[in-house]
C-alpha positions in Angstrom: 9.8 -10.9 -3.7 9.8 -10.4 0.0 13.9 -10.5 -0.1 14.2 -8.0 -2.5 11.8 -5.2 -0.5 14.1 -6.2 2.4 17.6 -5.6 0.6 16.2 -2.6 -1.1 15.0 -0.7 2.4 18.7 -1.7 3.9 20.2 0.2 0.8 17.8 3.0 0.9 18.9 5.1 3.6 18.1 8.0 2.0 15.7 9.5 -0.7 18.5 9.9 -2.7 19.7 6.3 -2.4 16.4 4.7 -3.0 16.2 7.0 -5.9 19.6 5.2 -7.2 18.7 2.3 -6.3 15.2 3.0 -8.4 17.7 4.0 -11.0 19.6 1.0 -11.1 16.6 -1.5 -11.1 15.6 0.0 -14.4 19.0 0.4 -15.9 19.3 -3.7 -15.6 15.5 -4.2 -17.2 16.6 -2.4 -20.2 15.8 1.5 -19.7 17.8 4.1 -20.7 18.6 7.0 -18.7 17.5 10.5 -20.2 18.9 14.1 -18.9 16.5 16.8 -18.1 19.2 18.8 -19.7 19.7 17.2 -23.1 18.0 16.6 -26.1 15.0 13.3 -25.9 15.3 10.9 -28.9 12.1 8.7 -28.4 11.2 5.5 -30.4 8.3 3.1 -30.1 9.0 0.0 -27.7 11.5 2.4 -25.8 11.9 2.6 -22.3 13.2 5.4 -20.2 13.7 7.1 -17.2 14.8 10.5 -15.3 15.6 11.9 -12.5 15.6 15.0 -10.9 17.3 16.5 -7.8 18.7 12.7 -8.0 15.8 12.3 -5.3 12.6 12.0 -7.6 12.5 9.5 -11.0 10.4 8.9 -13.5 10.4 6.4 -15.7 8.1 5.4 -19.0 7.4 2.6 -21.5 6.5 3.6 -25.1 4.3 0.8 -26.4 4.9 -0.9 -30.0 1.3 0.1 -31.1 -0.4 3.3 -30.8 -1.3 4.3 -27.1 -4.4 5.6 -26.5 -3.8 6.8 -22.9 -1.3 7.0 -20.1 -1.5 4.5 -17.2 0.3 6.0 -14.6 1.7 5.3 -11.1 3.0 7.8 -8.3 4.9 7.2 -5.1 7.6 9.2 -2.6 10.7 8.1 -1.5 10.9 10.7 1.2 10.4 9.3 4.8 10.1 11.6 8.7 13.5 11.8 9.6 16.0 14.6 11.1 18.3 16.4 8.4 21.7 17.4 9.9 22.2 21.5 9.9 24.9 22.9 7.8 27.2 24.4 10.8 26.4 20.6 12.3 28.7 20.4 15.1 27.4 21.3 18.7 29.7 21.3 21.9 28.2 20.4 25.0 30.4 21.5 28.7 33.7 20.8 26.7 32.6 17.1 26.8 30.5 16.4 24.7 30.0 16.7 20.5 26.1 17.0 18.8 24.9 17.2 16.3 22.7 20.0 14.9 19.6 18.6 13.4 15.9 19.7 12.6 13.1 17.4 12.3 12.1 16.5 8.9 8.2 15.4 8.6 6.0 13.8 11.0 8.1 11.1 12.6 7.1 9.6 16.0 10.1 10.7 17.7 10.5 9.0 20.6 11.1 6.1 18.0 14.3 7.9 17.5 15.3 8.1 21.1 18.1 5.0 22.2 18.5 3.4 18.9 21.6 3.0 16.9 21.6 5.6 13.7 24.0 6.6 11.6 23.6 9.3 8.5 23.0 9.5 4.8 22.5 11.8 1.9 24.4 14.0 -0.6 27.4 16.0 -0.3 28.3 18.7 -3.1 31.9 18.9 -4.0 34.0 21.9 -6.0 35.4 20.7 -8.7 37.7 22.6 -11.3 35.1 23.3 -14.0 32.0 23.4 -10.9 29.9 21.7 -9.0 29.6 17.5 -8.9 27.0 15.6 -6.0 28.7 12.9 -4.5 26.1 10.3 -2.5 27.5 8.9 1.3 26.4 6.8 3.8 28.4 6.4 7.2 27.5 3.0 7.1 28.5 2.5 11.0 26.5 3.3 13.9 27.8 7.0 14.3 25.0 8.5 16.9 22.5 7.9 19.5 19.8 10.3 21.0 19.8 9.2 24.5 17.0 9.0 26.8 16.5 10.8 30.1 16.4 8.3 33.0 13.4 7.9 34.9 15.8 8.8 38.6 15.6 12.4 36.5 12.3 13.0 35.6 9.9 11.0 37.4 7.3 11.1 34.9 8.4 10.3 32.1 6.0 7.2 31.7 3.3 9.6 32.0 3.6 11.5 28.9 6.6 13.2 27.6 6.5 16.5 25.4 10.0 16.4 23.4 12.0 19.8 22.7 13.0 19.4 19.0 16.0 21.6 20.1 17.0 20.0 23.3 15.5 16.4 23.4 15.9 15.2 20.3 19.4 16.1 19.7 22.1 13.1 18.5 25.3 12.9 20.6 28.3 12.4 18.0 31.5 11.5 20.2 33.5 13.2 22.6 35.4 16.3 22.9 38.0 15.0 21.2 36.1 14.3 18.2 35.8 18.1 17.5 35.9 19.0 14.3 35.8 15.3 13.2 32.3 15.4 11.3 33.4 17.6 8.0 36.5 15.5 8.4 34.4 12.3 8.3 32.1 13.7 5.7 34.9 14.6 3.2 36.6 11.5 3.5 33.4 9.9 2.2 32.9 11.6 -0.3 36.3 11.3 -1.3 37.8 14.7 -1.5 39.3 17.8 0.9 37.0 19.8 3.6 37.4 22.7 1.9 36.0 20.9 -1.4 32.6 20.5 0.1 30.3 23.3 -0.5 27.1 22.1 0.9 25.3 19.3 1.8 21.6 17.4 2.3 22.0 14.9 5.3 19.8 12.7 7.0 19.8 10.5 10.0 18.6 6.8 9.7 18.2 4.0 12.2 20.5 0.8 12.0 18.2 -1.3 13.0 18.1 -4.0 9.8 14.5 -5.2 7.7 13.3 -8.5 9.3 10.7 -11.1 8.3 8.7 -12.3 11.4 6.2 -13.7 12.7 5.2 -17.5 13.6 4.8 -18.0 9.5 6.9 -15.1 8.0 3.9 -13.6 7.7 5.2 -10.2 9.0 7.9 -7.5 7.6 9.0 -4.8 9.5 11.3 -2.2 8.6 12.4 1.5 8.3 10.8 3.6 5.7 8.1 1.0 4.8 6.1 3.9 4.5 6.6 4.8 1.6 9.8 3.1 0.3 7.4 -0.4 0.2 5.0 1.0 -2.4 8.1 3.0 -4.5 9.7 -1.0 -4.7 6.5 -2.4 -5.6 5.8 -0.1 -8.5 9.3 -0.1 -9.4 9.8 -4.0 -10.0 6.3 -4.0 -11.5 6.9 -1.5 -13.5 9.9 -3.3 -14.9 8.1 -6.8 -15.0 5.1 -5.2 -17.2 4.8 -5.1 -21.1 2.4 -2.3 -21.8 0.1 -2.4 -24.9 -2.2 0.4 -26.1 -0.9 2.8 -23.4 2.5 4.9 -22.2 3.3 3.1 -18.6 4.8 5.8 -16.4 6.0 5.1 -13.1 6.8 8.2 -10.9 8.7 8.5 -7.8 8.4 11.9 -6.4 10.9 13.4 -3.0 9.1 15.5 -0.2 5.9 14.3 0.0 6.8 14.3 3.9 6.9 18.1 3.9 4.0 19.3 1.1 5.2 18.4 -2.2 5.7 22.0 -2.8 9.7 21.9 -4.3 10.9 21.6 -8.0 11.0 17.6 -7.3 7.7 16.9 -5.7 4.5 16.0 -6.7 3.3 19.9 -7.0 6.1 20.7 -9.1 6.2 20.6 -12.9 8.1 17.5 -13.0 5.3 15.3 -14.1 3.5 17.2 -16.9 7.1 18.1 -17.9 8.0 14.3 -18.5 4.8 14.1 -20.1 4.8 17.0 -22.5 8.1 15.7 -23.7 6.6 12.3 -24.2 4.3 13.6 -26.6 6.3 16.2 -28.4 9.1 13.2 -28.9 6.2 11.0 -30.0 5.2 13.3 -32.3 1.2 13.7 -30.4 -1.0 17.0 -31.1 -1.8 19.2 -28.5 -5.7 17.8 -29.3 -4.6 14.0 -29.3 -3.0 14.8 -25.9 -5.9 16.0 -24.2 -7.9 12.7 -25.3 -4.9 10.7 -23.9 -5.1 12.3 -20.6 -9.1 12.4 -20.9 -8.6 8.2 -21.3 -5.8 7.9 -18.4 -6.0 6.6 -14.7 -3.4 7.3 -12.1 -2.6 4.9 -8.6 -1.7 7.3 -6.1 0.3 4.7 -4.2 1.0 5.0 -0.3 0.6 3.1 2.9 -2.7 2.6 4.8 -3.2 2.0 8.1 -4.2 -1.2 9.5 -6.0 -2.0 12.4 -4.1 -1.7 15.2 -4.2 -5.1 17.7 -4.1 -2.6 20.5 -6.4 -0.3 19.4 -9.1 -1.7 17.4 -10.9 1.7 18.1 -9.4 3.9 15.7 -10.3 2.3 13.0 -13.7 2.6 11.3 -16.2 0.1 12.4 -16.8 -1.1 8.7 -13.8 0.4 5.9 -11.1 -1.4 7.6 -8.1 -2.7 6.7 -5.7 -5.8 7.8 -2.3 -6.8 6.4 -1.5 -9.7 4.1 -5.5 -9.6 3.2 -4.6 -7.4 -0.7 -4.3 -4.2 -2.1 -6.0 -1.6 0.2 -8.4 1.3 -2.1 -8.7 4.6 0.2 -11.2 6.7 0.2 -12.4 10.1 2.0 -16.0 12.0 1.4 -13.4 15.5 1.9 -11.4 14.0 -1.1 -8.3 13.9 1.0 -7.8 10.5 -1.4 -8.3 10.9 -5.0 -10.6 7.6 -4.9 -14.0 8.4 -6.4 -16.9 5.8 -7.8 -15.0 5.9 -11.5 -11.4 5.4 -10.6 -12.3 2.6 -7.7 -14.6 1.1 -10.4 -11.4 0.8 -13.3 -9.1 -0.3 -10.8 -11.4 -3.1 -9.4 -11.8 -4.5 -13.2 -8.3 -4.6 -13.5 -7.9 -6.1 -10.3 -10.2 -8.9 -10.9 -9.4 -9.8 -14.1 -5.6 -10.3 -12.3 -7.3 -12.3 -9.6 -5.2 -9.9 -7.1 -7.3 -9.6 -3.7 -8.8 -5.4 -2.4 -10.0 -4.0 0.8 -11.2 -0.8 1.4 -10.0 2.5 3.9 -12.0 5.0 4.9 -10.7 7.4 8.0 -13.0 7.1 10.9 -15.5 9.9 10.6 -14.2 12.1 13.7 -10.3 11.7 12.6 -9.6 13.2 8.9 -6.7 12.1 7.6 -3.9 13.4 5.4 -3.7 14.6 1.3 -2.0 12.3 -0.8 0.1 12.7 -3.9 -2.6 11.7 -6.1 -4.7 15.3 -5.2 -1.2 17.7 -5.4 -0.2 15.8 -9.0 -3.9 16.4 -9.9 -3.6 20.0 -9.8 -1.3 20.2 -12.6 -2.3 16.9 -14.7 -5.9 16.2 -14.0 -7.0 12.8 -14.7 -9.3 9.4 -13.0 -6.9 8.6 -10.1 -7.1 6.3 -7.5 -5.5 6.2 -3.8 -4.2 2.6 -3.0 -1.5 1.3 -0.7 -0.6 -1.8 1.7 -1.8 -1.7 5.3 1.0 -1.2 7.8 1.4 -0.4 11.4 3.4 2.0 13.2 3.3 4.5 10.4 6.3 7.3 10.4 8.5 5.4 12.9 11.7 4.2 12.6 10.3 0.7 12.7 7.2 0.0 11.1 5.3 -3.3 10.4 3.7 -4.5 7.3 2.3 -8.1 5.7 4.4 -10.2 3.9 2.1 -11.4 1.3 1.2 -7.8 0.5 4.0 -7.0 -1.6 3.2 -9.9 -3.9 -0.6 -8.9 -3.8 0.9 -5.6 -5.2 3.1 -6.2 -7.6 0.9 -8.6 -9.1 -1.8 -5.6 -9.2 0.4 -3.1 -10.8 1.8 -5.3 -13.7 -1.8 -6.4 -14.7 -2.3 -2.4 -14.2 0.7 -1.7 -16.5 -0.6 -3.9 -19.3 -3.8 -2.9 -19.4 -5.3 0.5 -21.2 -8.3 2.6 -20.6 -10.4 4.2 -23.8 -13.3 7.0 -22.5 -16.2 6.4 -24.8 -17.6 9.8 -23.1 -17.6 11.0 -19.7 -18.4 8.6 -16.9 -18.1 5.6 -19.5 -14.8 3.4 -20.2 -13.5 0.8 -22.0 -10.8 -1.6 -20.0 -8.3 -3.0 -22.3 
């Protein structure tokens, strides 16, 4: 289980590619690809999947019997990184070629600074009847951001402020390259530079997933966060059989920057997918409402662990350790979903699975961040619960994580995917 996180965060170099890669996982399991755009012809025992923005996919089990809820899980596949500008090229004292780029998220950037990266994404190309997207990777170490030296600035051990315009800027080549990146760009994608009418690229690091540690007992990687929890639920989600409910398993893009796009967690995507579930199923608007009343959400990203350094940032009590199970988050603000009832139906599912929990809370002077679960709740409002694997180094290019975790989760979600929830009236539940 362990390999395949590994190969799937080599491949995954950008939202878009974990998204096909999402999309290909479920393709050999058996599901069939629907189109936003096209007519849904659903059946019992079916099980589909679509995307949108080719960044963000959902996909869905219809169960052989009658489902009496939805048992749901959401992730991102969206990562800190820089995106490359659309006039990218950037001469430097007719020596040198940059590129332009603007951060992207949260990432700790000096993470970024004398590593080997290279770039990724999507690339729009004119064709004779439009418009077709075309996905490319580089593949090659391409750029490097390169450091000041210390016979420069003196103090740069002493704390360094980073100009996102100045220090953070990747050098591409030479002078003579100029004019080489469109000319790189089209030939990956196959077609003429004056074919390509726009494009969404991002850098990534080059540095490869590793298993470490004196018993394997560590991962580290880039995009852990939250590309480790998007796998998890994915191959879950494609190991499960559910009975009594519809599994969904979501995978939303730019949770990094807000949600707030047509393919994020605060879009309509979701209760989209969902109405069309029950109109091709044939459910009343009334039967719906009970479904959703019955249903129960993972809202599924990364904690933090205790940091071996810095054991004080961590609450003295609700803390967290890799390779110890399945970490439940919880915040008094509601920052994570988590509340007594959704911890409570998770925990019986849990158990019954024999799959191990700990429990999160943010120290009490250092509020944390929103979570998917509270944005998708906003426009589908049902008992959700914030999970996720403990991990250090959280939004750099190379963060750690516990090997035995990604067992401990899948385990958690497939018993979670086969099981059902029935509301007997508020604030009391059957698990199934």
């Amino acid at each position: 289980m362990v390999n395949g996180l590994l190969k799937f965060l080599s491949l995954s170099r950008s939202a878009f590619h974990a998204v096909d890669q999402i999309k290909k996982m479920l393709s050999e399991s058996g599901f069939s690809e629907l189109k936003e755009c096209e007519a849904w012809q659903l059946k019992k025992g079916g099980k589909y999947f679509v995307t949108r923005n080719l960044s963000s996919v959902i996909g869905f089990i219809v169960p052989e019997d009658e489902p009496e809820c939805f048992m749901l899980t959401a992730s991102h596949a969206d990562s800190p990184v820089f995106k490359i500008k659309e006039n990218a090229e950037l001469e430097v004292k007719n020596r040198y070629i940059q590129l332009d780029t603007e951060r992207y998220g949260g990432a700790i950037l000096t993470t970024w600074l004398d590593r080997p990266l290279s770039f990724a994404g999507r690339v729009l190309v004119k064709t004779d009847t439009g418009v077709k997207t075309v996905l490319v990777d580089s593949d090659r170490t391409s750029l490097v951001i390169p450091n000041v030296a210390p016979h420069m600035k003196r103090d740069i051990n002493d704390g360094m402020k980073y100009n996102l315009q100045t220090d953070m800027v990747p050098l591409y080549g030479s002078i003579d390259c100029k004019g080489g990146f469109k000319a790189e760009l089209a030939s990956l994608a196959g077609t003429q530079e004056e074919n390509i009418l726009g494009h969404d690229l991002y850098l990534y690091s080059r540095v490869q997933p590793a298993q470490w540690g004196k018993d394997g007992e560590f991962i580290s990687a880039g995009r852990l966060d939250d590309l480790e929890c998007a796998y998890t639920t994915a191959k879950a989600f494609t190991m499960s059989a559910p009975r009594g409910a519809v599994g969904v398993m979501a995978v939303f893009d730019n949770e990094e920057v807000g949600s707030t796009t047509k393919q994020g967690a605060d879009s309509s995507f979701l209760t989209d997918v969902l109405g069309r579930i029950a109109a091709g199923l044939n459910i009343s608007a009334e039967r719906f409402q009970q479904m959703r009343a019955s249903s129960l959400m993972l809202s599924c990203d990364n904690a933090h662990a205790m940091h071996p350094n810095h054991p004080e940032f961590s609450d003295s009590a609700n803390t967290v350790y890799m390779n110890e199970g399945i970490v439940i988050k919880e915040s008094a603000n509601q920052k994570y979903t988590s509340d007594g009832v959704s911890k409570a139906l998770f925990r019986r599912i849990l158990d019954r699975a024999g799959v191990p929990a700990q429990f999160f809370s943010n120290r009490s002077d250092m509020p944390g961040g929103g979570t998917l679960g509270n944005i998708s709740n906003s426009h589908f409002s049902l008992n959700t619960v914030d999970i996720g694997l403990a991990q250090l180094s959280m939004h750099s290019t190379y963060e750690t994580a516990g090997a035995r975790d990604v067992e401990y989760m899948i385990n958690g979600v497939k018993a979670f995917f086969e099981s059902s929830v029935l509301a007997q009236s508020d604030g009391e539940y059957i698990v199934k």
